[in-house]
VEXROLO-430915 format. One record per atom (N, C-alpha, C, O): atom name; chain; x, z, y; residue number from 1; residue in one letter. Coordinates in steps of 0.05 Angstrom, whole numbers, plus 5000, padded with zeros to 4 digits. Each point is the difference from the previous one (the first is absolute). Layout:
BEGIN
NODE   atomo   cadena      X      Z      Y   num   residuo
NODE      CA        A      X      Z      Y   NUM         A
...
// end
This chain:
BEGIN
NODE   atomo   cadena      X      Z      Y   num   residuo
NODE       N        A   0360   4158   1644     1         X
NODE      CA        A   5017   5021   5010     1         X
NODE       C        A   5027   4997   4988     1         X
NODE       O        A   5001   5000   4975     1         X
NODE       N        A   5023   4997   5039     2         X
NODE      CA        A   5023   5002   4993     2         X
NODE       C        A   5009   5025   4984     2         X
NODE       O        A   4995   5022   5009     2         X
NODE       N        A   5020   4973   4966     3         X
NODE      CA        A   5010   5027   4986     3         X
NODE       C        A   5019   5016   5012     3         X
NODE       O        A   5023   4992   5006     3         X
NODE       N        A   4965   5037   4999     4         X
NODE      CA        A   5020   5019   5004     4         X
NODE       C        A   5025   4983   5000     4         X
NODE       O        A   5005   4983   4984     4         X
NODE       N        A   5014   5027   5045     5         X
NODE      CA        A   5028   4981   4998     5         X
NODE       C        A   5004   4976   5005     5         X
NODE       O        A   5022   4991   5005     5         X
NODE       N        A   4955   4993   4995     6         X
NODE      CA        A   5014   4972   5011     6         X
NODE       C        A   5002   4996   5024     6         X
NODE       O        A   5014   4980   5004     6         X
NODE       N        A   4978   5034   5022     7         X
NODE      CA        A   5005   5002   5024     7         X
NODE       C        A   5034   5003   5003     7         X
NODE       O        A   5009   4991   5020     7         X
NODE       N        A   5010   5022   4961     8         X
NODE      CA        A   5016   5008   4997     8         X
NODE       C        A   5020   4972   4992     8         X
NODE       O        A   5023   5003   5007     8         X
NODE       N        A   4974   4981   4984     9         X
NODE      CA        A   5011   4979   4984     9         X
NODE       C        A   5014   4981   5000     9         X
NODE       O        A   4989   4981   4989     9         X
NODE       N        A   5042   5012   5021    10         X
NODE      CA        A   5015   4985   5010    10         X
NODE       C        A   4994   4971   5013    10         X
NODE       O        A   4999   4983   4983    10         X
NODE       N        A   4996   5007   5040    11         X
NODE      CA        A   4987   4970   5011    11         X
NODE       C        A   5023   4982   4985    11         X
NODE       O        A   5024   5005   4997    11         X
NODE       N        A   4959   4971   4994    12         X
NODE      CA        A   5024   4974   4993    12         X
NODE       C        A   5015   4996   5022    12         X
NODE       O        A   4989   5001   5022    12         X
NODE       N        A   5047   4994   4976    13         X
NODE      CA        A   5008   5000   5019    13         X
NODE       C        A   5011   5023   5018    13         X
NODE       O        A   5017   4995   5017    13         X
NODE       N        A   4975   5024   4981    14         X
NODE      CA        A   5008   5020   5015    14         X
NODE       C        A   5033   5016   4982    14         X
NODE       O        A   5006   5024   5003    14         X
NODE       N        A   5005   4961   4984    15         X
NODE      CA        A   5036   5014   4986    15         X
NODE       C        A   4981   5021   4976    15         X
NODE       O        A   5008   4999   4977    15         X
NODE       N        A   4981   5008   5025    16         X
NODE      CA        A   4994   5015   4975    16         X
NODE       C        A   4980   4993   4983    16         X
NODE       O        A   4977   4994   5006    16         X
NODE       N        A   5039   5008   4961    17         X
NODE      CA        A   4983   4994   4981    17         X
NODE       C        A   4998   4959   4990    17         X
NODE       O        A   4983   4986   4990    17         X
NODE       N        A   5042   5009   5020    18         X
NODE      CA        A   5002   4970   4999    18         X
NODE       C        A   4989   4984   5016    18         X
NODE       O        A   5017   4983   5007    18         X
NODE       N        A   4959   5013   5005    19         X
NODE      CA        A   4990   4981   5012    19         X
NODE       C        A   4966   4999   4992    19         X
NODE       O        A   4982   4989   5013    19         X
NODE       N        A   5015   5022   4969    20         X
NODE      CA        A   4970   5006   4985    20         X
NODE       C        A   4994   5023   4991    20         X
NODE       O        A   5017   5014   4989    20         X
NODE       N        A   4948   4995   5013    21         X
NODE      CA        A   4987   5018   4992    21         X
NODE       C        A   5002   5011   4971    21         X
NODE       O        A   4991   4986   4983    21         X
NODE       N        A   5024   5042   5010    22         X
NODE      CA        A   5002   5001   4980    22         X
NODE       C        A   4966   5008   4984    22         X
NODE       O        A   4991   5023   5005    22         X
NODE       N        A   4998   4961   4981    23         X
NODE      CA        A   4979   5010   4995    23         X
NODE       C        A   4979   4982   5009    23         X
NODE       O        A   4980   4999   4986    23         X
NODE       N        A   5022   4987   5038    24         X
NODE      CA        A   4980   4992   5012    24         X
NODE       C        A   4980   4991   4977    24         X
NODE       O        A   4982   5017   4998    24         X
NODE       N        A   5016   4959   4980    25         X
NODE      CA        A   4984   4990   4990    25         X
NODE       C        A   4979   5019   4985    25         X
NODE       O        A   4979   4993   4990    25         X
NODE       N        A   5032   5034   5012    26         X
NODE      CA        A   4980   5026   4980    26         X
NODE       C        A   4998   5022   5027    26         X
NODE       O        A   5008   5023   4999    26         X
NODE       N        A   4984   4968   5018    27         X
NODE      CA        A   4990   5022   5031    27         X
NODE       C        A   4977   5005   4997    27         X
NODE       O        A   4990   5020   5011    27         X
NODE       N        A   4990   4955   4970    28         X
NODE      CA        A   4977   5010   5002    28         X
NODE       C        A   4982   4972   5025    28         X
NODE       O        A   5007   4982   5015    28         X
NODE       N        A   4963   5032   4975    29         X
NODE      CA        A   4989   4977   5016    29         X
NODE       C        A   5009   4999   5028    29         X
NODE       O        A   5003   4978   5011    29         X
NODE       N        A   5003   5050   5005    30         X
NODE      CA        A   4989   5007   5023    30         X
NODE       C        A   5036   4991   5019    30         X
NODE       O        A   5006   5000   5024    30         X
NODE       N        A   5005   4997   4958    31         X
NODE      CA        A   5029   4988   5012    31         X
NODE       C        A   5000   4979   5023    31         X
NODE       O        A   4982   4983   4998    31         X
NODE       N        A   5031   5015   5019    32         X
NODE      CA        A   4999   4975   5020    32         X
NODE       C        A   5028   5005   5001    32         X
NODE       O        A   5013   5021   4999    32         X
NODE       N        A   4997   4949   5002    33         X
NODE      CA        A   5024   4988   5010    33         X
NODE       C        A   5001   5004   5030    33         X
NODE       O        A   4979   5006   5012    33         X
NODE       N        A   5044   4991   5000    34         X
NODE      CA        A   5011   5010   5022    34         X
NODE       C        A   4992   4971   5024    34         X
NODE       O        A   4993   5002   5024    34         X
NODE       N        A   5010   4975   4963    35         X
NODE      CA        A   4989   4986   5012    35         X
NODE       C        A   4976   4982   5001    35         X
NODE       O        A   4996   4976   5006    35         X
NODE       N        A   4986   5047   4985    36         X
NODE      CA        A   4976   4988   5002    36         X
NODE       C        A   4980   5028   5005    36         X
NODE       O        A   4980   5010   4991    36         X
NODE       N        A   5039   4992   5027    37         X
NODE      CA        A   4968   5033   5020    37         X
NODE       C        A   4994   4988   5023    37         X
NODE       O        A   4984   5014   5012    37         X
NODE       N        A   5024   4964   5000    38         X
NODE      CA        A   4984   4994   5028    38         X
NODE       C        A   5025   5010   5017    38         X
NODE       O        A   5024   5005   4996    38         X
NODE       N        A   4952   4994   5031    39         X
NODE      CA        A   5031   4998   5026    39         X
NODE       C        A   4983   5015   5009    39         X
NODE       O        A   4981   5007   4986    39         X
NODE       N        A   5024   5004   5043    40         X
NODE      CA        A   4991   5017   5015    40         X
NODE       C        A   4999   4988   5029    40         X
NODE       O        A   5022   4991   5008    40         X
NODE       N        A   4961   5008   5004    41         X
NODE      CA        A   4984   4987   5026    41         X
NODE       C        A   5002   5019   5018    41         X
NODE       O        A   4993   5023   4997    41         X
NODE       N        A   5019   4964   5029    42         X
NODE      CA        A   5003   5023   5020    42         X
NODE       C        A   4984   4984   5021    42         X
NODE       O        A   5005   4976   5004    42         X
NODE       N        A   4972   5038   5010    43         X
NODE      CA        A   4981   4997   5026    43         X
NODE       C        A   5017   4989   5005    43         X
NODE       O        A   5022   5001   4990    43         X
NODE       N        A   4964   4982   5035    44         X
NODE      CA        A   5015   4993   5027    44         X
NODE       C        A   5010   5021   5020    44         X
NODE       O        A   5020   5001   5016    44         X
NODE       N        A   4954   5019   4975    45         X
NODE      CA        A   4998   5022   5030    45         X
NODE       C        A   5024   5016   4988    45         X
NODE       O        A   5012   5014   5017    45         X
NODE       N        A   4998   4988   4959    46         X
NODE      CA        A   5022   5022   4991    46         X
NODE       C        A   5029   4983   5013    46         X
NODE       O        A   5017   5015   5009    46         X
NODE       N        A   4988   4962   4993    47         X
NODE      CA        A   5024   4987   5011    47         X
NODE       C        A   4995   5007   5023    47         X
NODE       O        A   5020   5014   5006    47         X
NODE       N        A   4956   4985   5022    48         X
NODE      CA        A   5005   5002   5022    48         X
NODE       C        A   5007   5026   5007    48         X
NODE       O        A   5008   5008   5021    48         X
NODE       N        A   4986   5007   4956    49         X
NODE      CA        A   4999   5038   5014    49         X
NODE       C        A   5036   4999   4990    49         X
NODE       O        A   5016   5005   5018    49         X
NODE       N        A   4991   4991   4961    50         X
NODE      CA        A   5034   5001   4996    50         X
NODE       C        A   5009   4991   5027    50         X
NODE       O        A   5010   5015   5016    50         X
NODE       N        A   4983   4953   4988    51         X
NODE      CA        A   5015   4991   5025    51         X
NODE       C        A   5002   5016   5017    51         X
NODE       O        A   5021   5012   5007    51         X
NODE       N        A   4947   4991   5005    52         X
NODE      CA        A   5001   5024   5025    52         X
NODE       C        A   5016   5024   4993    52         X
NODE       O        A   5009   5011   5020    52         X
NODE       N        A   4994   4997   4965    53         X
NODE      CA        A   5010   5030   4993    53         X
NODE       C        A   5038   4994   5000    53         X
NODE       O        A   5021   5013   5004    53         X
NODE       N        A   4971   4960   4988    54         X
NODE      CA        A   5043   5002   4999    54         X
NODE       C        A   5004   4991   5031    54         X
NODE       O        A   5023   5007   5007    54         X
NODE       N        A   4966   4983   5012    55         X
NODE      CA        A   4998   4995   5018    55         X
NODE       C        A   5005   5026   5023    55         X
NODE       O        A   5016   5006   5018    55         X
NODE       N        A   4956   5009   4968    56         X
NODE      CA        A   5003   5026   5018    56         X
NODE       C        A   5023   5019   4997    56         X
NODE       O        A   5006   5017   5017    56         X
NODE       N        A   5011   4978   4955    57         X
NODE      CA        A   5021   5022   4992    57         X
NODE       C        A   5022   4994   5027    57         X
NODE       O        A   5017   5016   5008    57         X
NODE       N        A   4978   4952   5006    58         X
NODE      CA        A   5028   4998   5013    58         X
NODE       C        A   5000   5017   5026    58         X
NODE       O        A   4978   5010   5007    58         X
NODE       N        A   5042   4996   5007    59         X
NODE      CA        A   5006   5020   5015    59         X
NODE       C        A   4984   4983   5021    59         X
NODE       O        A   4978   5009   5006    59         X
NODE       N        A   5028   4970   5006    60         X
NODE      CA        A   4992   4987   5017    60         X
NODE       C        A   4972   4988   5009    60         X
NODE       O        A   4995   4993   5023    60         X
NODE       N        A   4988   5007   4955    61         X
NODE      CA        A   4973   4986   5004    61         X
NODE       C        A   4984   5018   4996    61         X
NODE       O        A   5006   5022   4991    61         X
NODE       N        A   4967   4970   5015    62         X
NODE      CA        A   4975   5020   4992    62         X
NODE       C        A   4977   4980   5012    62         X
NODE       O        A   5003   4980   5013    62         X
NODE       N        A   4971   5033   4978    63         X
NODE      CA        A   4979   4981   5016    63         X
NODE       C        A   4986   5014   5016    63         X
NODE       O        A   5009   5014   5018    63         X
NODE       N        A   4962   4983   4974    64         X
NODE      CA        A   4984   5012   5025    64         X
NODE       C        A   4976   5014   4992    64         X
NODE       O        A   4985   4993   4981    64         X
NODE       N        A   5010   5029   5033    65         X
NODE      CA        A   4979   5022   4995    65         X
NODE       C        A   4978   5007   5021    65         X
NODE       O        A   5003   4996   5024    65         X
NODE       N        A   4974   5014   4966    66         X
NODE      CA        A   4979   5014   5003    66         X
NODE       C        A   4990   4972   5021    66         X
NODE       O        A   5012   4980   4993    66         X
NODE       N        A   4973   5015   5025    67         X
NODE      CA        A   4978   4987   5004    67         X
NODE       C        A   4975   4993   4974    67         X
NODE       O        A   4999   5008   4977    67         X
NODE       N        A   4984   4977   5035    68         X
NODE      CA        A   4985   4988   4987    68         X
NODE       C        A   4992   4971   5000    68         X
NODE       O        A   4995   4990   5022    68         X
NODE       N        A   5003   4996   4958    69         X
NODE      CA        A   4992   4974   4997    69         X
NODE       C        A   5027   4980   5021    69         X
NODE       O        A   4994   4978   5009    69         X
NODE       N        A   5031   5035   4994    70         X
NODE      CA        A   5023   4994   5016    70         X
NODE       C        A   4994   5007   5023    70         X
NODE       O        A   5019   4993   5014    70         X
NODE       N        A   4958   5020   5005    71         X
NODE      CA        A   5002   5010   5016    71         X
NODE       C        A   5013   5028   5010    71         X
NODE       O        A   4989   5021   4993    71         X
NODE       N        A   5036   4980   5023    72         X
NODE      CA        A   5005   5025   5004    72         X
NODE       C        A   5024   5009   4978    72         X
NODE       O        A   5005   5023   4997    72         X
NODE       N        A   5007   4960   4990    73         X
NODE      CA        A   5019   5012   4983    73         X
NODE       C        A   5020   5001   5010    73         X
NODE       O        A   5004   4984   5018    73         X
NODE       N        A   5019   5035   4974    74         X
NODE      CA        A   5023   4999   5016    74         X
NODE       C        A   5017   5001   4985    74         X
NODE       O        A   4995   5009   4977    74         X
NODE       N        A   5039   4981   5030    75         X
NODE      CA        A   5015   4994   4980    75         X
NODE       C        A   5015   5031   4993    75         X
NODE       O        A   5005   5017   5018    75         X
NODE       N        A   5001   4985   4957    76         X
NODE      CA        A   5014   5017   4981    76         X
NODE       C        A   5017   4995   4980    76         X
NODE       O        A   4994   4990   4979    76         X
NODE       N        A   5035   5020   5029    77         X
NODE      CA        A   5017   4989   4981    77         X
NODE       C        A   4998   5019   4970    77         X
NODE       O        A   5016   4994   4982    77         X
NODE       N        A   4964   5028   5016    78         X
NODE      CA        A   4996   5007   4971    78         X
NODE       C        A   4975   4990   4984    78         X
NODE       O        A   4994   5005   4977    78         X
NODE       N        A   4992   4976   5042    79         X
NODE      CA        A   4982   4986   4990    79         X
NODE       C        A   5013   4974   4977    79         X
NODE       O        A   5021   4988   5000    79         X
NODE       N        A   4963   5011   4987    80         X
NODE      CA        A   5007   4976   4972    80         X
NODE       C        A   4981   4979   5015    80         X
NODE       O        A   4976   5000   5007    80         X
NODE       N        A   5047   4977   4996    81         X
NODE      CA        A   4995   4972   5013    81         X
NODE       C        A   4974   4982   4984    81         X
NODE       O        A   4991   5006   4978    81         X
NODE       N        A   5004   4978   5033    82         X
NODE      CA        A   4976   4980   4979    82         X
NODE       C        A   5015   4978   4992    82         X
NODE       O        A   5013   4984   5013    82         X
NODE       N        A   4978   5020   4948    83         X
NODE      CA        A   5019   4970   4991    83         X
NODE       C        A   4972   4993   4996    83         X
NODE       O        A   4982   5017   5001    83         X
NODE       N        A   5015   4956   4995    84         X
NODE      CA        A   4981   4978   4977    84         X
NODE       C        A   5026   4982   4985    84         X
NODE       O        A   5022   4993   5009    84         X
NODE       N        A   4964   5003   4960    85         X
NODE      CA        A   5016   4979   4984    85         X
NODE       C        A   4980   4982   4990    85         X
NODE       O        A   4977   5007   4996    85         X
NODE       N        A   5034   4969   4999    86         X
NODE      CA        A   4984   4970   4983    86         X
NODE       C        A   5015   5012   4980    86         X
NODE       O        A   5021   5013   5004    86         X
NODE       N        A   4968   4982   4969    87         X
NODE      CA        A   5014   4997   4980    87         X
NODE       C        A   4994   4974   4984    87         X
NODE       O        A   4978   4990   4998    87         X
NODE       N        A   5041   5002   4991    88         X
NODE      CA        A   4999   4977   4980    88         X
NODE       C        A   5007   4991   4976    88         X
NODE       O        A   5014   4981   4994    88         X
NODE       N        A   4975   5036   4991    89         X
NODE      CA        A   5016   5011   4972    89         X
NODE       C        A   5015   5023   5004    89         X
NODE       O        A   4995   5023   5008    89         X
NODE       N        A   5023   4968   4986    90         X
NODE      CA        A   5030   5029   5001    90         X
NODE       C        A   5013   4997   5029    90         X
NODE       O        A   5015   5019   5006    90         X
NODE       N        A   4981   4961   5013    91         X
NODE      CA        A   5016   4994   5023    91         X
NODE       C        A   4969   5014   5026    91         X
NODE       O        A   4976   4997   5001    91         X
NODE       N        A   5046   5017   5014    92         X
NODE      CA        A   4988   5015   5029    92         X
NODE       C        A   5007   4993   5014    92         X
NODE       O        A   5025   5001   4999    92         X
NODE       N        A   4962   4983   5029    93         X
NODE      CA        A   5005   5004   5022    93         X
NODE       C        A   4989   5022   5019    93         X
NODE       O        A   4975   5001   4998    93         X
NODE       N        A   5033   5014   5016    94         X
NODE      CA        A   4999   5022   5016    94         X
NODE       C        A   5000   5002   5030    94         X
NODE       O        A   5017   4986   5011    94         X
NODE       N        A   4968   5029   5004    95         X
NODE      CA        A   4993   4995   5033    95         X
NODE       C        A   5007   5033   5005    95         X
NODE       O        A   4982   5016   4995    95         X
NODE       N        A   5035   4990   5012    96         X
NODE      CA        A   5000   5025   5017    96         X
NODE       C        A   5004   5008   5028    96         X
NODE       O        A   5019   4994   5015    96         X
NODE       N        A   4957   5024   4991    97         X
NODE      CA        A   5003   4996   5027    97         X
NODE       C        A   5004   5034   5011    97         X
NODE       O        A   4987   5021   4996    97         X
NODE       N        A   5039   4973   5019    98         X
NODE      CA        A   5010   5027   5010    98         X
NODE       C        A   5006   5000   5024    98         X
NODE       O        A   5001   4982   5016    98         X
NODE       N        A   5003   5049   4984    99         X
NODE      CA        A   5014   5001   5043    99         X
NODE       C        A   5021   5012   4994    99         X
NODE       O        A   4998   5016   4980    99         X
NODE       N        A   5031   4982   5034   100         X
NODE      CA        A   5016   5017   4994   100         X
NODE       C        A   5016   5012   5032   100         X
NODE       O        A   4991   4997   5022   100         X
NODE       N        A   5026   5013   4971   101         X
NODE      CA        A   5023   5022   5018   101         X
NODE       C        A   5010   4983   5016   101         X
NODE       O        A   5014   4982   4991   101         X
NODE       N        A   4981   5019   5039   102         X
NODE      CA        A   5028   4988   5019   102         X
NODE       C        A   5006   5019   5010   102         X
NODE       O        A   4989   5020   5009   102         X
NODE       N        A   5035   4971   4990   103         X
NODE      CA        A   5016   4967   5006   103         X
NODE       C        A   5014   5007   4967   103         X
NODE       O        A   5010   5021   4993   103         X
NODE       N        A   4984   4954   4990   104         X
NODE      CA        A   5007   4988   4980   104         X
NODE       C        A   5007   4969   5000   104         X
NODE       O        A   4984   4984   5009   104         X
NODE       N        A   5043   5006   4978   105         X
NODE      CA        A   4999   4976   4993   105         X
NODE       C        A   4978   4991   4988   105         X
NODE       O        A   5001   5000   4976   105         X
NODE       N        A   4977   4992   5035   106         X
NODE      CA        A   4977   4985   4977   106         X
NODE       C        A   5010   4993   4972   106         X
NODE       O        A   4996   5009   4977   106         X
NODE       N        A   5024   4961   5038   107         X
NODE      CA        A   4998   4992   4986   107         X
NODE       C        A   5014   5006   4971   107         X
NODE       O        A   4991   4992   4978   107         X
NODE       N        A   5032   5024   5026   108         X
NODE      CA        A   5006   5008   4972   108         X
NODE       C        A   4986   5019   4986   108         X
NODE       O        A   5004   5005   4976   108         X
NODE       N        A   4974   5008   5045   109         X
NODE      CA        A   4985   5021   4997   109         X
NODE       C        A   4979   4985   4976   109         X
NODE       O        A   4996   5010   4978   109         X
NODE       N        A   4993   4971   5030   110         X
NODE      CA        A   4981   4985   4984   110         X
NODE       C        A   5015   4991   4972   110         X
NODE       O        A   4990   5004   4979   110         X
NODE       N        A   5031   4986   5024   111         X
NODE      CA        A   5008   4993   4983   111         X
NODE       C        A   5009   5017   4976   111         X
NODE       O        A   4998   4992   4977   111         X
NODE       N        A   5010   5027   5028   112         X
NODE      CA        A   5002   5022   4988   112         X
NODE       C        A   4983   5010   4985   112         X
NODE       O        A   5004   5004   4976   112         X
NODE       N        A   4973   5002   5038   113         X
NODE      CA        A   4976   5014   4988   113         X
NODE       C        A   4984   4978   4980   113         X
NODE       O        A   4983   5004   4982   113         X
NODE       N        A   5026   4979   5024   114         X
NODE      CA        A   4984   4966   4983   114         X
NODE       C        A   5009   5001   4977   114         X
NODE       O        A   4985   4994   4981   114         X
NODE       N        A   5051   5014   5011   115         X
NODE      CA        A   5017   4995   4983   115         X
NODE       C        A   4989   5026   4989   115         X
NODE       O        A   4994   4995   4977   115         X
NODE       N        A   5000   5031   5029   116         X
NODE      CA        A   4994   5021   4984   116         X
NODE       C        A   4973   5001   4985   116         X
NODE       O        A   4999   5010   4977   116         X
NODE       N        A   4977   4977   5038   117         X
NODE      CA        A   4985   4995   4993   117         X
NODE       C        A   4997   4985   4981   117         X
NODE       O        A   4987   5008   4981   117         X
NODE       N        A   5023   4964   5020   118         X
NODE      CA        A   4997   4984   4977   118         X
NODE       C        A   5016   5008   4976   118         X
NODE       O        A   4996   4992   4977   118         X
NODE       N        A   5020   5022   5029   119         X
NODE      CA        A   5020   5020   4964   119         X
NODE       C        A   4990   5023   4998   119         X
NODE       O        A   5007   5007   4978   119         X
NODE       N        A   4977   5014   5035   120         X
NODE      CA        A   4984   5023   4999   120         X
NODE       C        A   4974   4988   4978   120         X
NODE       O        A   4999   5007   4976   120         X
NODE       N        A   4987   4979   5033   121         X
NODE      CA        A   4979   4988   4990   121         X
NODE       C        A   4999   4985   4980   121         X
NODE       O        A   4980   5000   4987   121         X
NODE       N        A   5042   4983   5004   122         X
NODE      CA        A   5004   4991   4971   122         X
NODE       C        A   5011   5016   4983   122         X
NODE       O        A   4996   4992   4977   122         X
NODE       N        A   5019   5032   5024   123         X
NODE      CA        A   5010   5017   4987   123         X
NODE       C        A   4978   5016   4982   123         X
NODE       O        A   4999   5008   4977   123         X
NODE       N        A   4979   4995   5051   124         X
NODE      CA        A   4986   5020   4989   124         X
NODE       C        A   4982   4994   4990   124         X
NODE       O        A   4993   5018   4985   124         X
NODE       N        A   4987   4957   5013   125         X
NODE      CA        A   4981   4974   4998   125         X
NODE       C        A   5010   4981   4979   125         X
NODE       O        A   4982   4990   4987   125         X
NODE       N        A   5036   5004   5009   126         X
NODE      CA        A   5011   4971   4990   126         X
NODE       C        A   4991   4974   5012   126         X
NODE       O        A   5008   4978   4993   126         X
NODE       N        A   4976   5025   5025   127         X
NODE      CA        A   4989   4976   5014   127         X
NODE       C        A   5018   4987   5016   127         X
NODE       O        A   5009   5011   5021   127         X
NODE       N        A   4998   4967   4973   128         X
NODE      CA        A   5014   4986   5021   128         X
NODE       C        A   5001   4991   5022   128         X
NODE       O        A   4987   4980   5008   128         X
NODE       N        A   5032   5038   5012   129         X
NODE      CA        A   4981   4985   5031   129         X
NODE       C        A   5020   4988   5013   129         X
NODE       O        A   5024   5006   5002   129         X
NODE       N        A   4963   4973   5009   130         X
NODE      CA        A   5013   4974   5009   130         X
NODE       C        A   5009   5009   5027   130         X
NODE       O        A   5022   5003   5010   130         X
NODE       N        A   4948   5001   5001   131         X
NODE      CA        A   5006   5004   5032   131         X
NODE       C        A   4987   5022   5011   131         X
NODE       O        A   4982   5013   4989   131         X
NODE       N        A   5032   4992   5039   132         X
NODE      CA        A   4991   5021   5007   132         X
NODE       C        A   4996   5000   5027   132         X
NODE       O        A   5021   5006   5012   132         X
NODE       N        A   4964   4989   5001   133         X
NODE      CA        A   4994   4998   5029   133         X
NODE       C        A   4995   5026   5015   133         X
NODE       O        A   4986   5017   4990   133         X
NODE       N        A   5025   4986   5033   134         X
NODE      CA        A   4994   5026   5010   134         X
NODE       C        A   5003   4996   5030   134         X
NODE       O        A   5017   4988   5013   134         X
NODE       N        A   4959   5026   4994   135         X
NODE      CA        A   4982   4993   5016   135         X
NODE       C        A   5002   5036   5023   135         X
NODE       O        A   4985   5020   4998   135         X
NODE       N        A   5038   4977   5020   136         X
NODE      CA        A   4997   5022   5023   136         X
NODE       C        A   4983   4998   5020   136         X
NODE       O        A   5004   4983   5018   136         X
NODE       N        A   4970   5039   4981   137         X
NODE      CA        A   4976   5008   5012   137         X
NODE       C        A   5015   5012   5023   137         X
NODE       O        A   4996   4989   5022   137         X
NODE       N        A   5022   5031   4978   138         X
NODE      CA        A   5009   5022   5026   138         X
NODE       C        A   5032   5006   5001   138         X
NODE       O        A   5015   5000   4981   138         X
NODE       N        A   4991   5005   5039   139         X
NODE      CA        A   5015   5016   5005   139         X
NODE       C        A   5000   5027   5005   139         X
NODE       O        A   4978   5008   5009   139         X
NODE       N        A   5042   5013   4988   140         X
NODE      CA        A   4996   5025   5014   140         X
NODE       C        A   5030   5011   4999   140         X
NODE       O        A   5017   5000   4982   140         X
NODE       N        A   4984   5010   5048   141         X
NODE      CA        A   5029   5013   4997   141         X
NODE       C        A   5004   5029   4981   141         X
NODE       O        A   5023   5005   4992   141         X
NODE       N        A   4958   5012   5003   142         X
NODE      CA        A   4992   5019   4988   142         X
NODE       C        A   5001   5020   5017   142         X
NODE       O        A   5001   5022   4987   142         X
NODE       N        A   5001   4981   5037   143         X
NODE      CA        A   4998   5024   5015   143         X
NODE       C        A   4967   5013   5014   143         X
NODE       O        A   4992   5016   5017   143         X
NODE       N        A   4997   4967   4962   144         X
NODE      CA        A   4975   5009   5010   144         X
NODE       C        A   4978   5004   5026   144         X
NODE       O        A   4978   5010   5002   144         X
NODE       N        A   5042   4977   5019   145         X
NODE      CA        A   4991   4987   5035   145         X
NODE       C        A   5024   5017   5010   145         X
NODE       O        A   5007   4995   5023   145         X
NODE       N        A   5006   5024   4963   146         X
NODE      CA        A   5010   5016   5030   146         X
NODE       C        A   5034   4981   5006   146         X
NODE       O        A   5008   4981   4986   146         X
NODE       N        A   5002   5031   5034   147         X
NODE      CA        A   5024   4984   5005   147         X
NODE       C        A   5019   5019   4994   147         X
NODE       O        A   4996   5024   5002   147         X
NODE       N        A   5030   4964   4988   148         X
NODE      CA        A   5029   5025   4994   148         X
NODE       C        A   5008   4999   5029   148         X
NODE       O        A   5000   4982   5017   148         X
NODE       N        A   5008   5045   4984   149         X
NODE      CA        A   5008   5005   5024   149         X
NODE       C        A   5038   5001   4991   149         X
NODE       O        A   5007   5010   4979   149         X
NODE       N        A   5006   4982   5035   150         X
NODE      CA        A   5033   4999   4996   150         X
NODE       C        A   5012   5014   5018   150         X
NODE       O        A   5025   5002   4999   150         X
// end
């Protein structure tokens, strides 16, 4: 068990206190150094739900809802799209598959959402992602079948 206060205790490096633990060598058995607690492991399934979810924040895309077993689903732009990722160490590749709003430029449309995604997701992850493929299932003008009358 760490003594009362060392949770509290200036990191080497961090501008205060010189560069070293004042004390460290008398913390006691239960002391650990800063770089030697391990790392932290993020699922695969936790990268695809970020993706999908920074995906779904964009105004333009969404995926697809309610059927079963893909029968009968219909598209929804408040639905959260389907990612899958490979991972390979620290580097992600990423598949997202969305429907979005026409009439949209696709293609800057894709591009866009590719560039948010891949800096959304390393920001929040630290995982590095290389690539990002994205994959449009639907279109929808969003009027829901009826026509504007002018």
């Amino acid at each position: 068990m760490n003594p009362p206060g060392a949770h509290a205790l200036p990191l080497p490096g961090d501008g205060a206190g010189g560069g070293s633990l004042p004390g460290a060598g008398d913390a006691g058995p239960g002391f650990v150094e800063t770089g030697t607690r391990g790392q932290t492991v993020l699922a695969a399934r936790v990268i695809e739900k970020i993706a999908a979810q920074v995906a779904s924040d964009e105004s333009s895309a969404g995926g697809s809802s309610g059927g079963f077993l893909g029968i009968g689903n219909r598209a929804d732009l408040s639905a959260r799209p389907k990612a899958s990722v490979e991972l390979a160490g620290n580097i992600a590749t990423l598949r997202v598959e969305v429907g979005m709003l026409y009439p949209v430029p696709l293609r800057q449309a894709t591009e866009a959402l590719r560039g948010r995604i891949r800096t959304r997701v390393t920001e929040l992850t630290g995982v590095d992602v290389r690539e990002v493929d994205i994959r449009i299932s639907w279109l929808t003008t969003g009027t829901n079948g009826r026509r504007r009358l002018l």
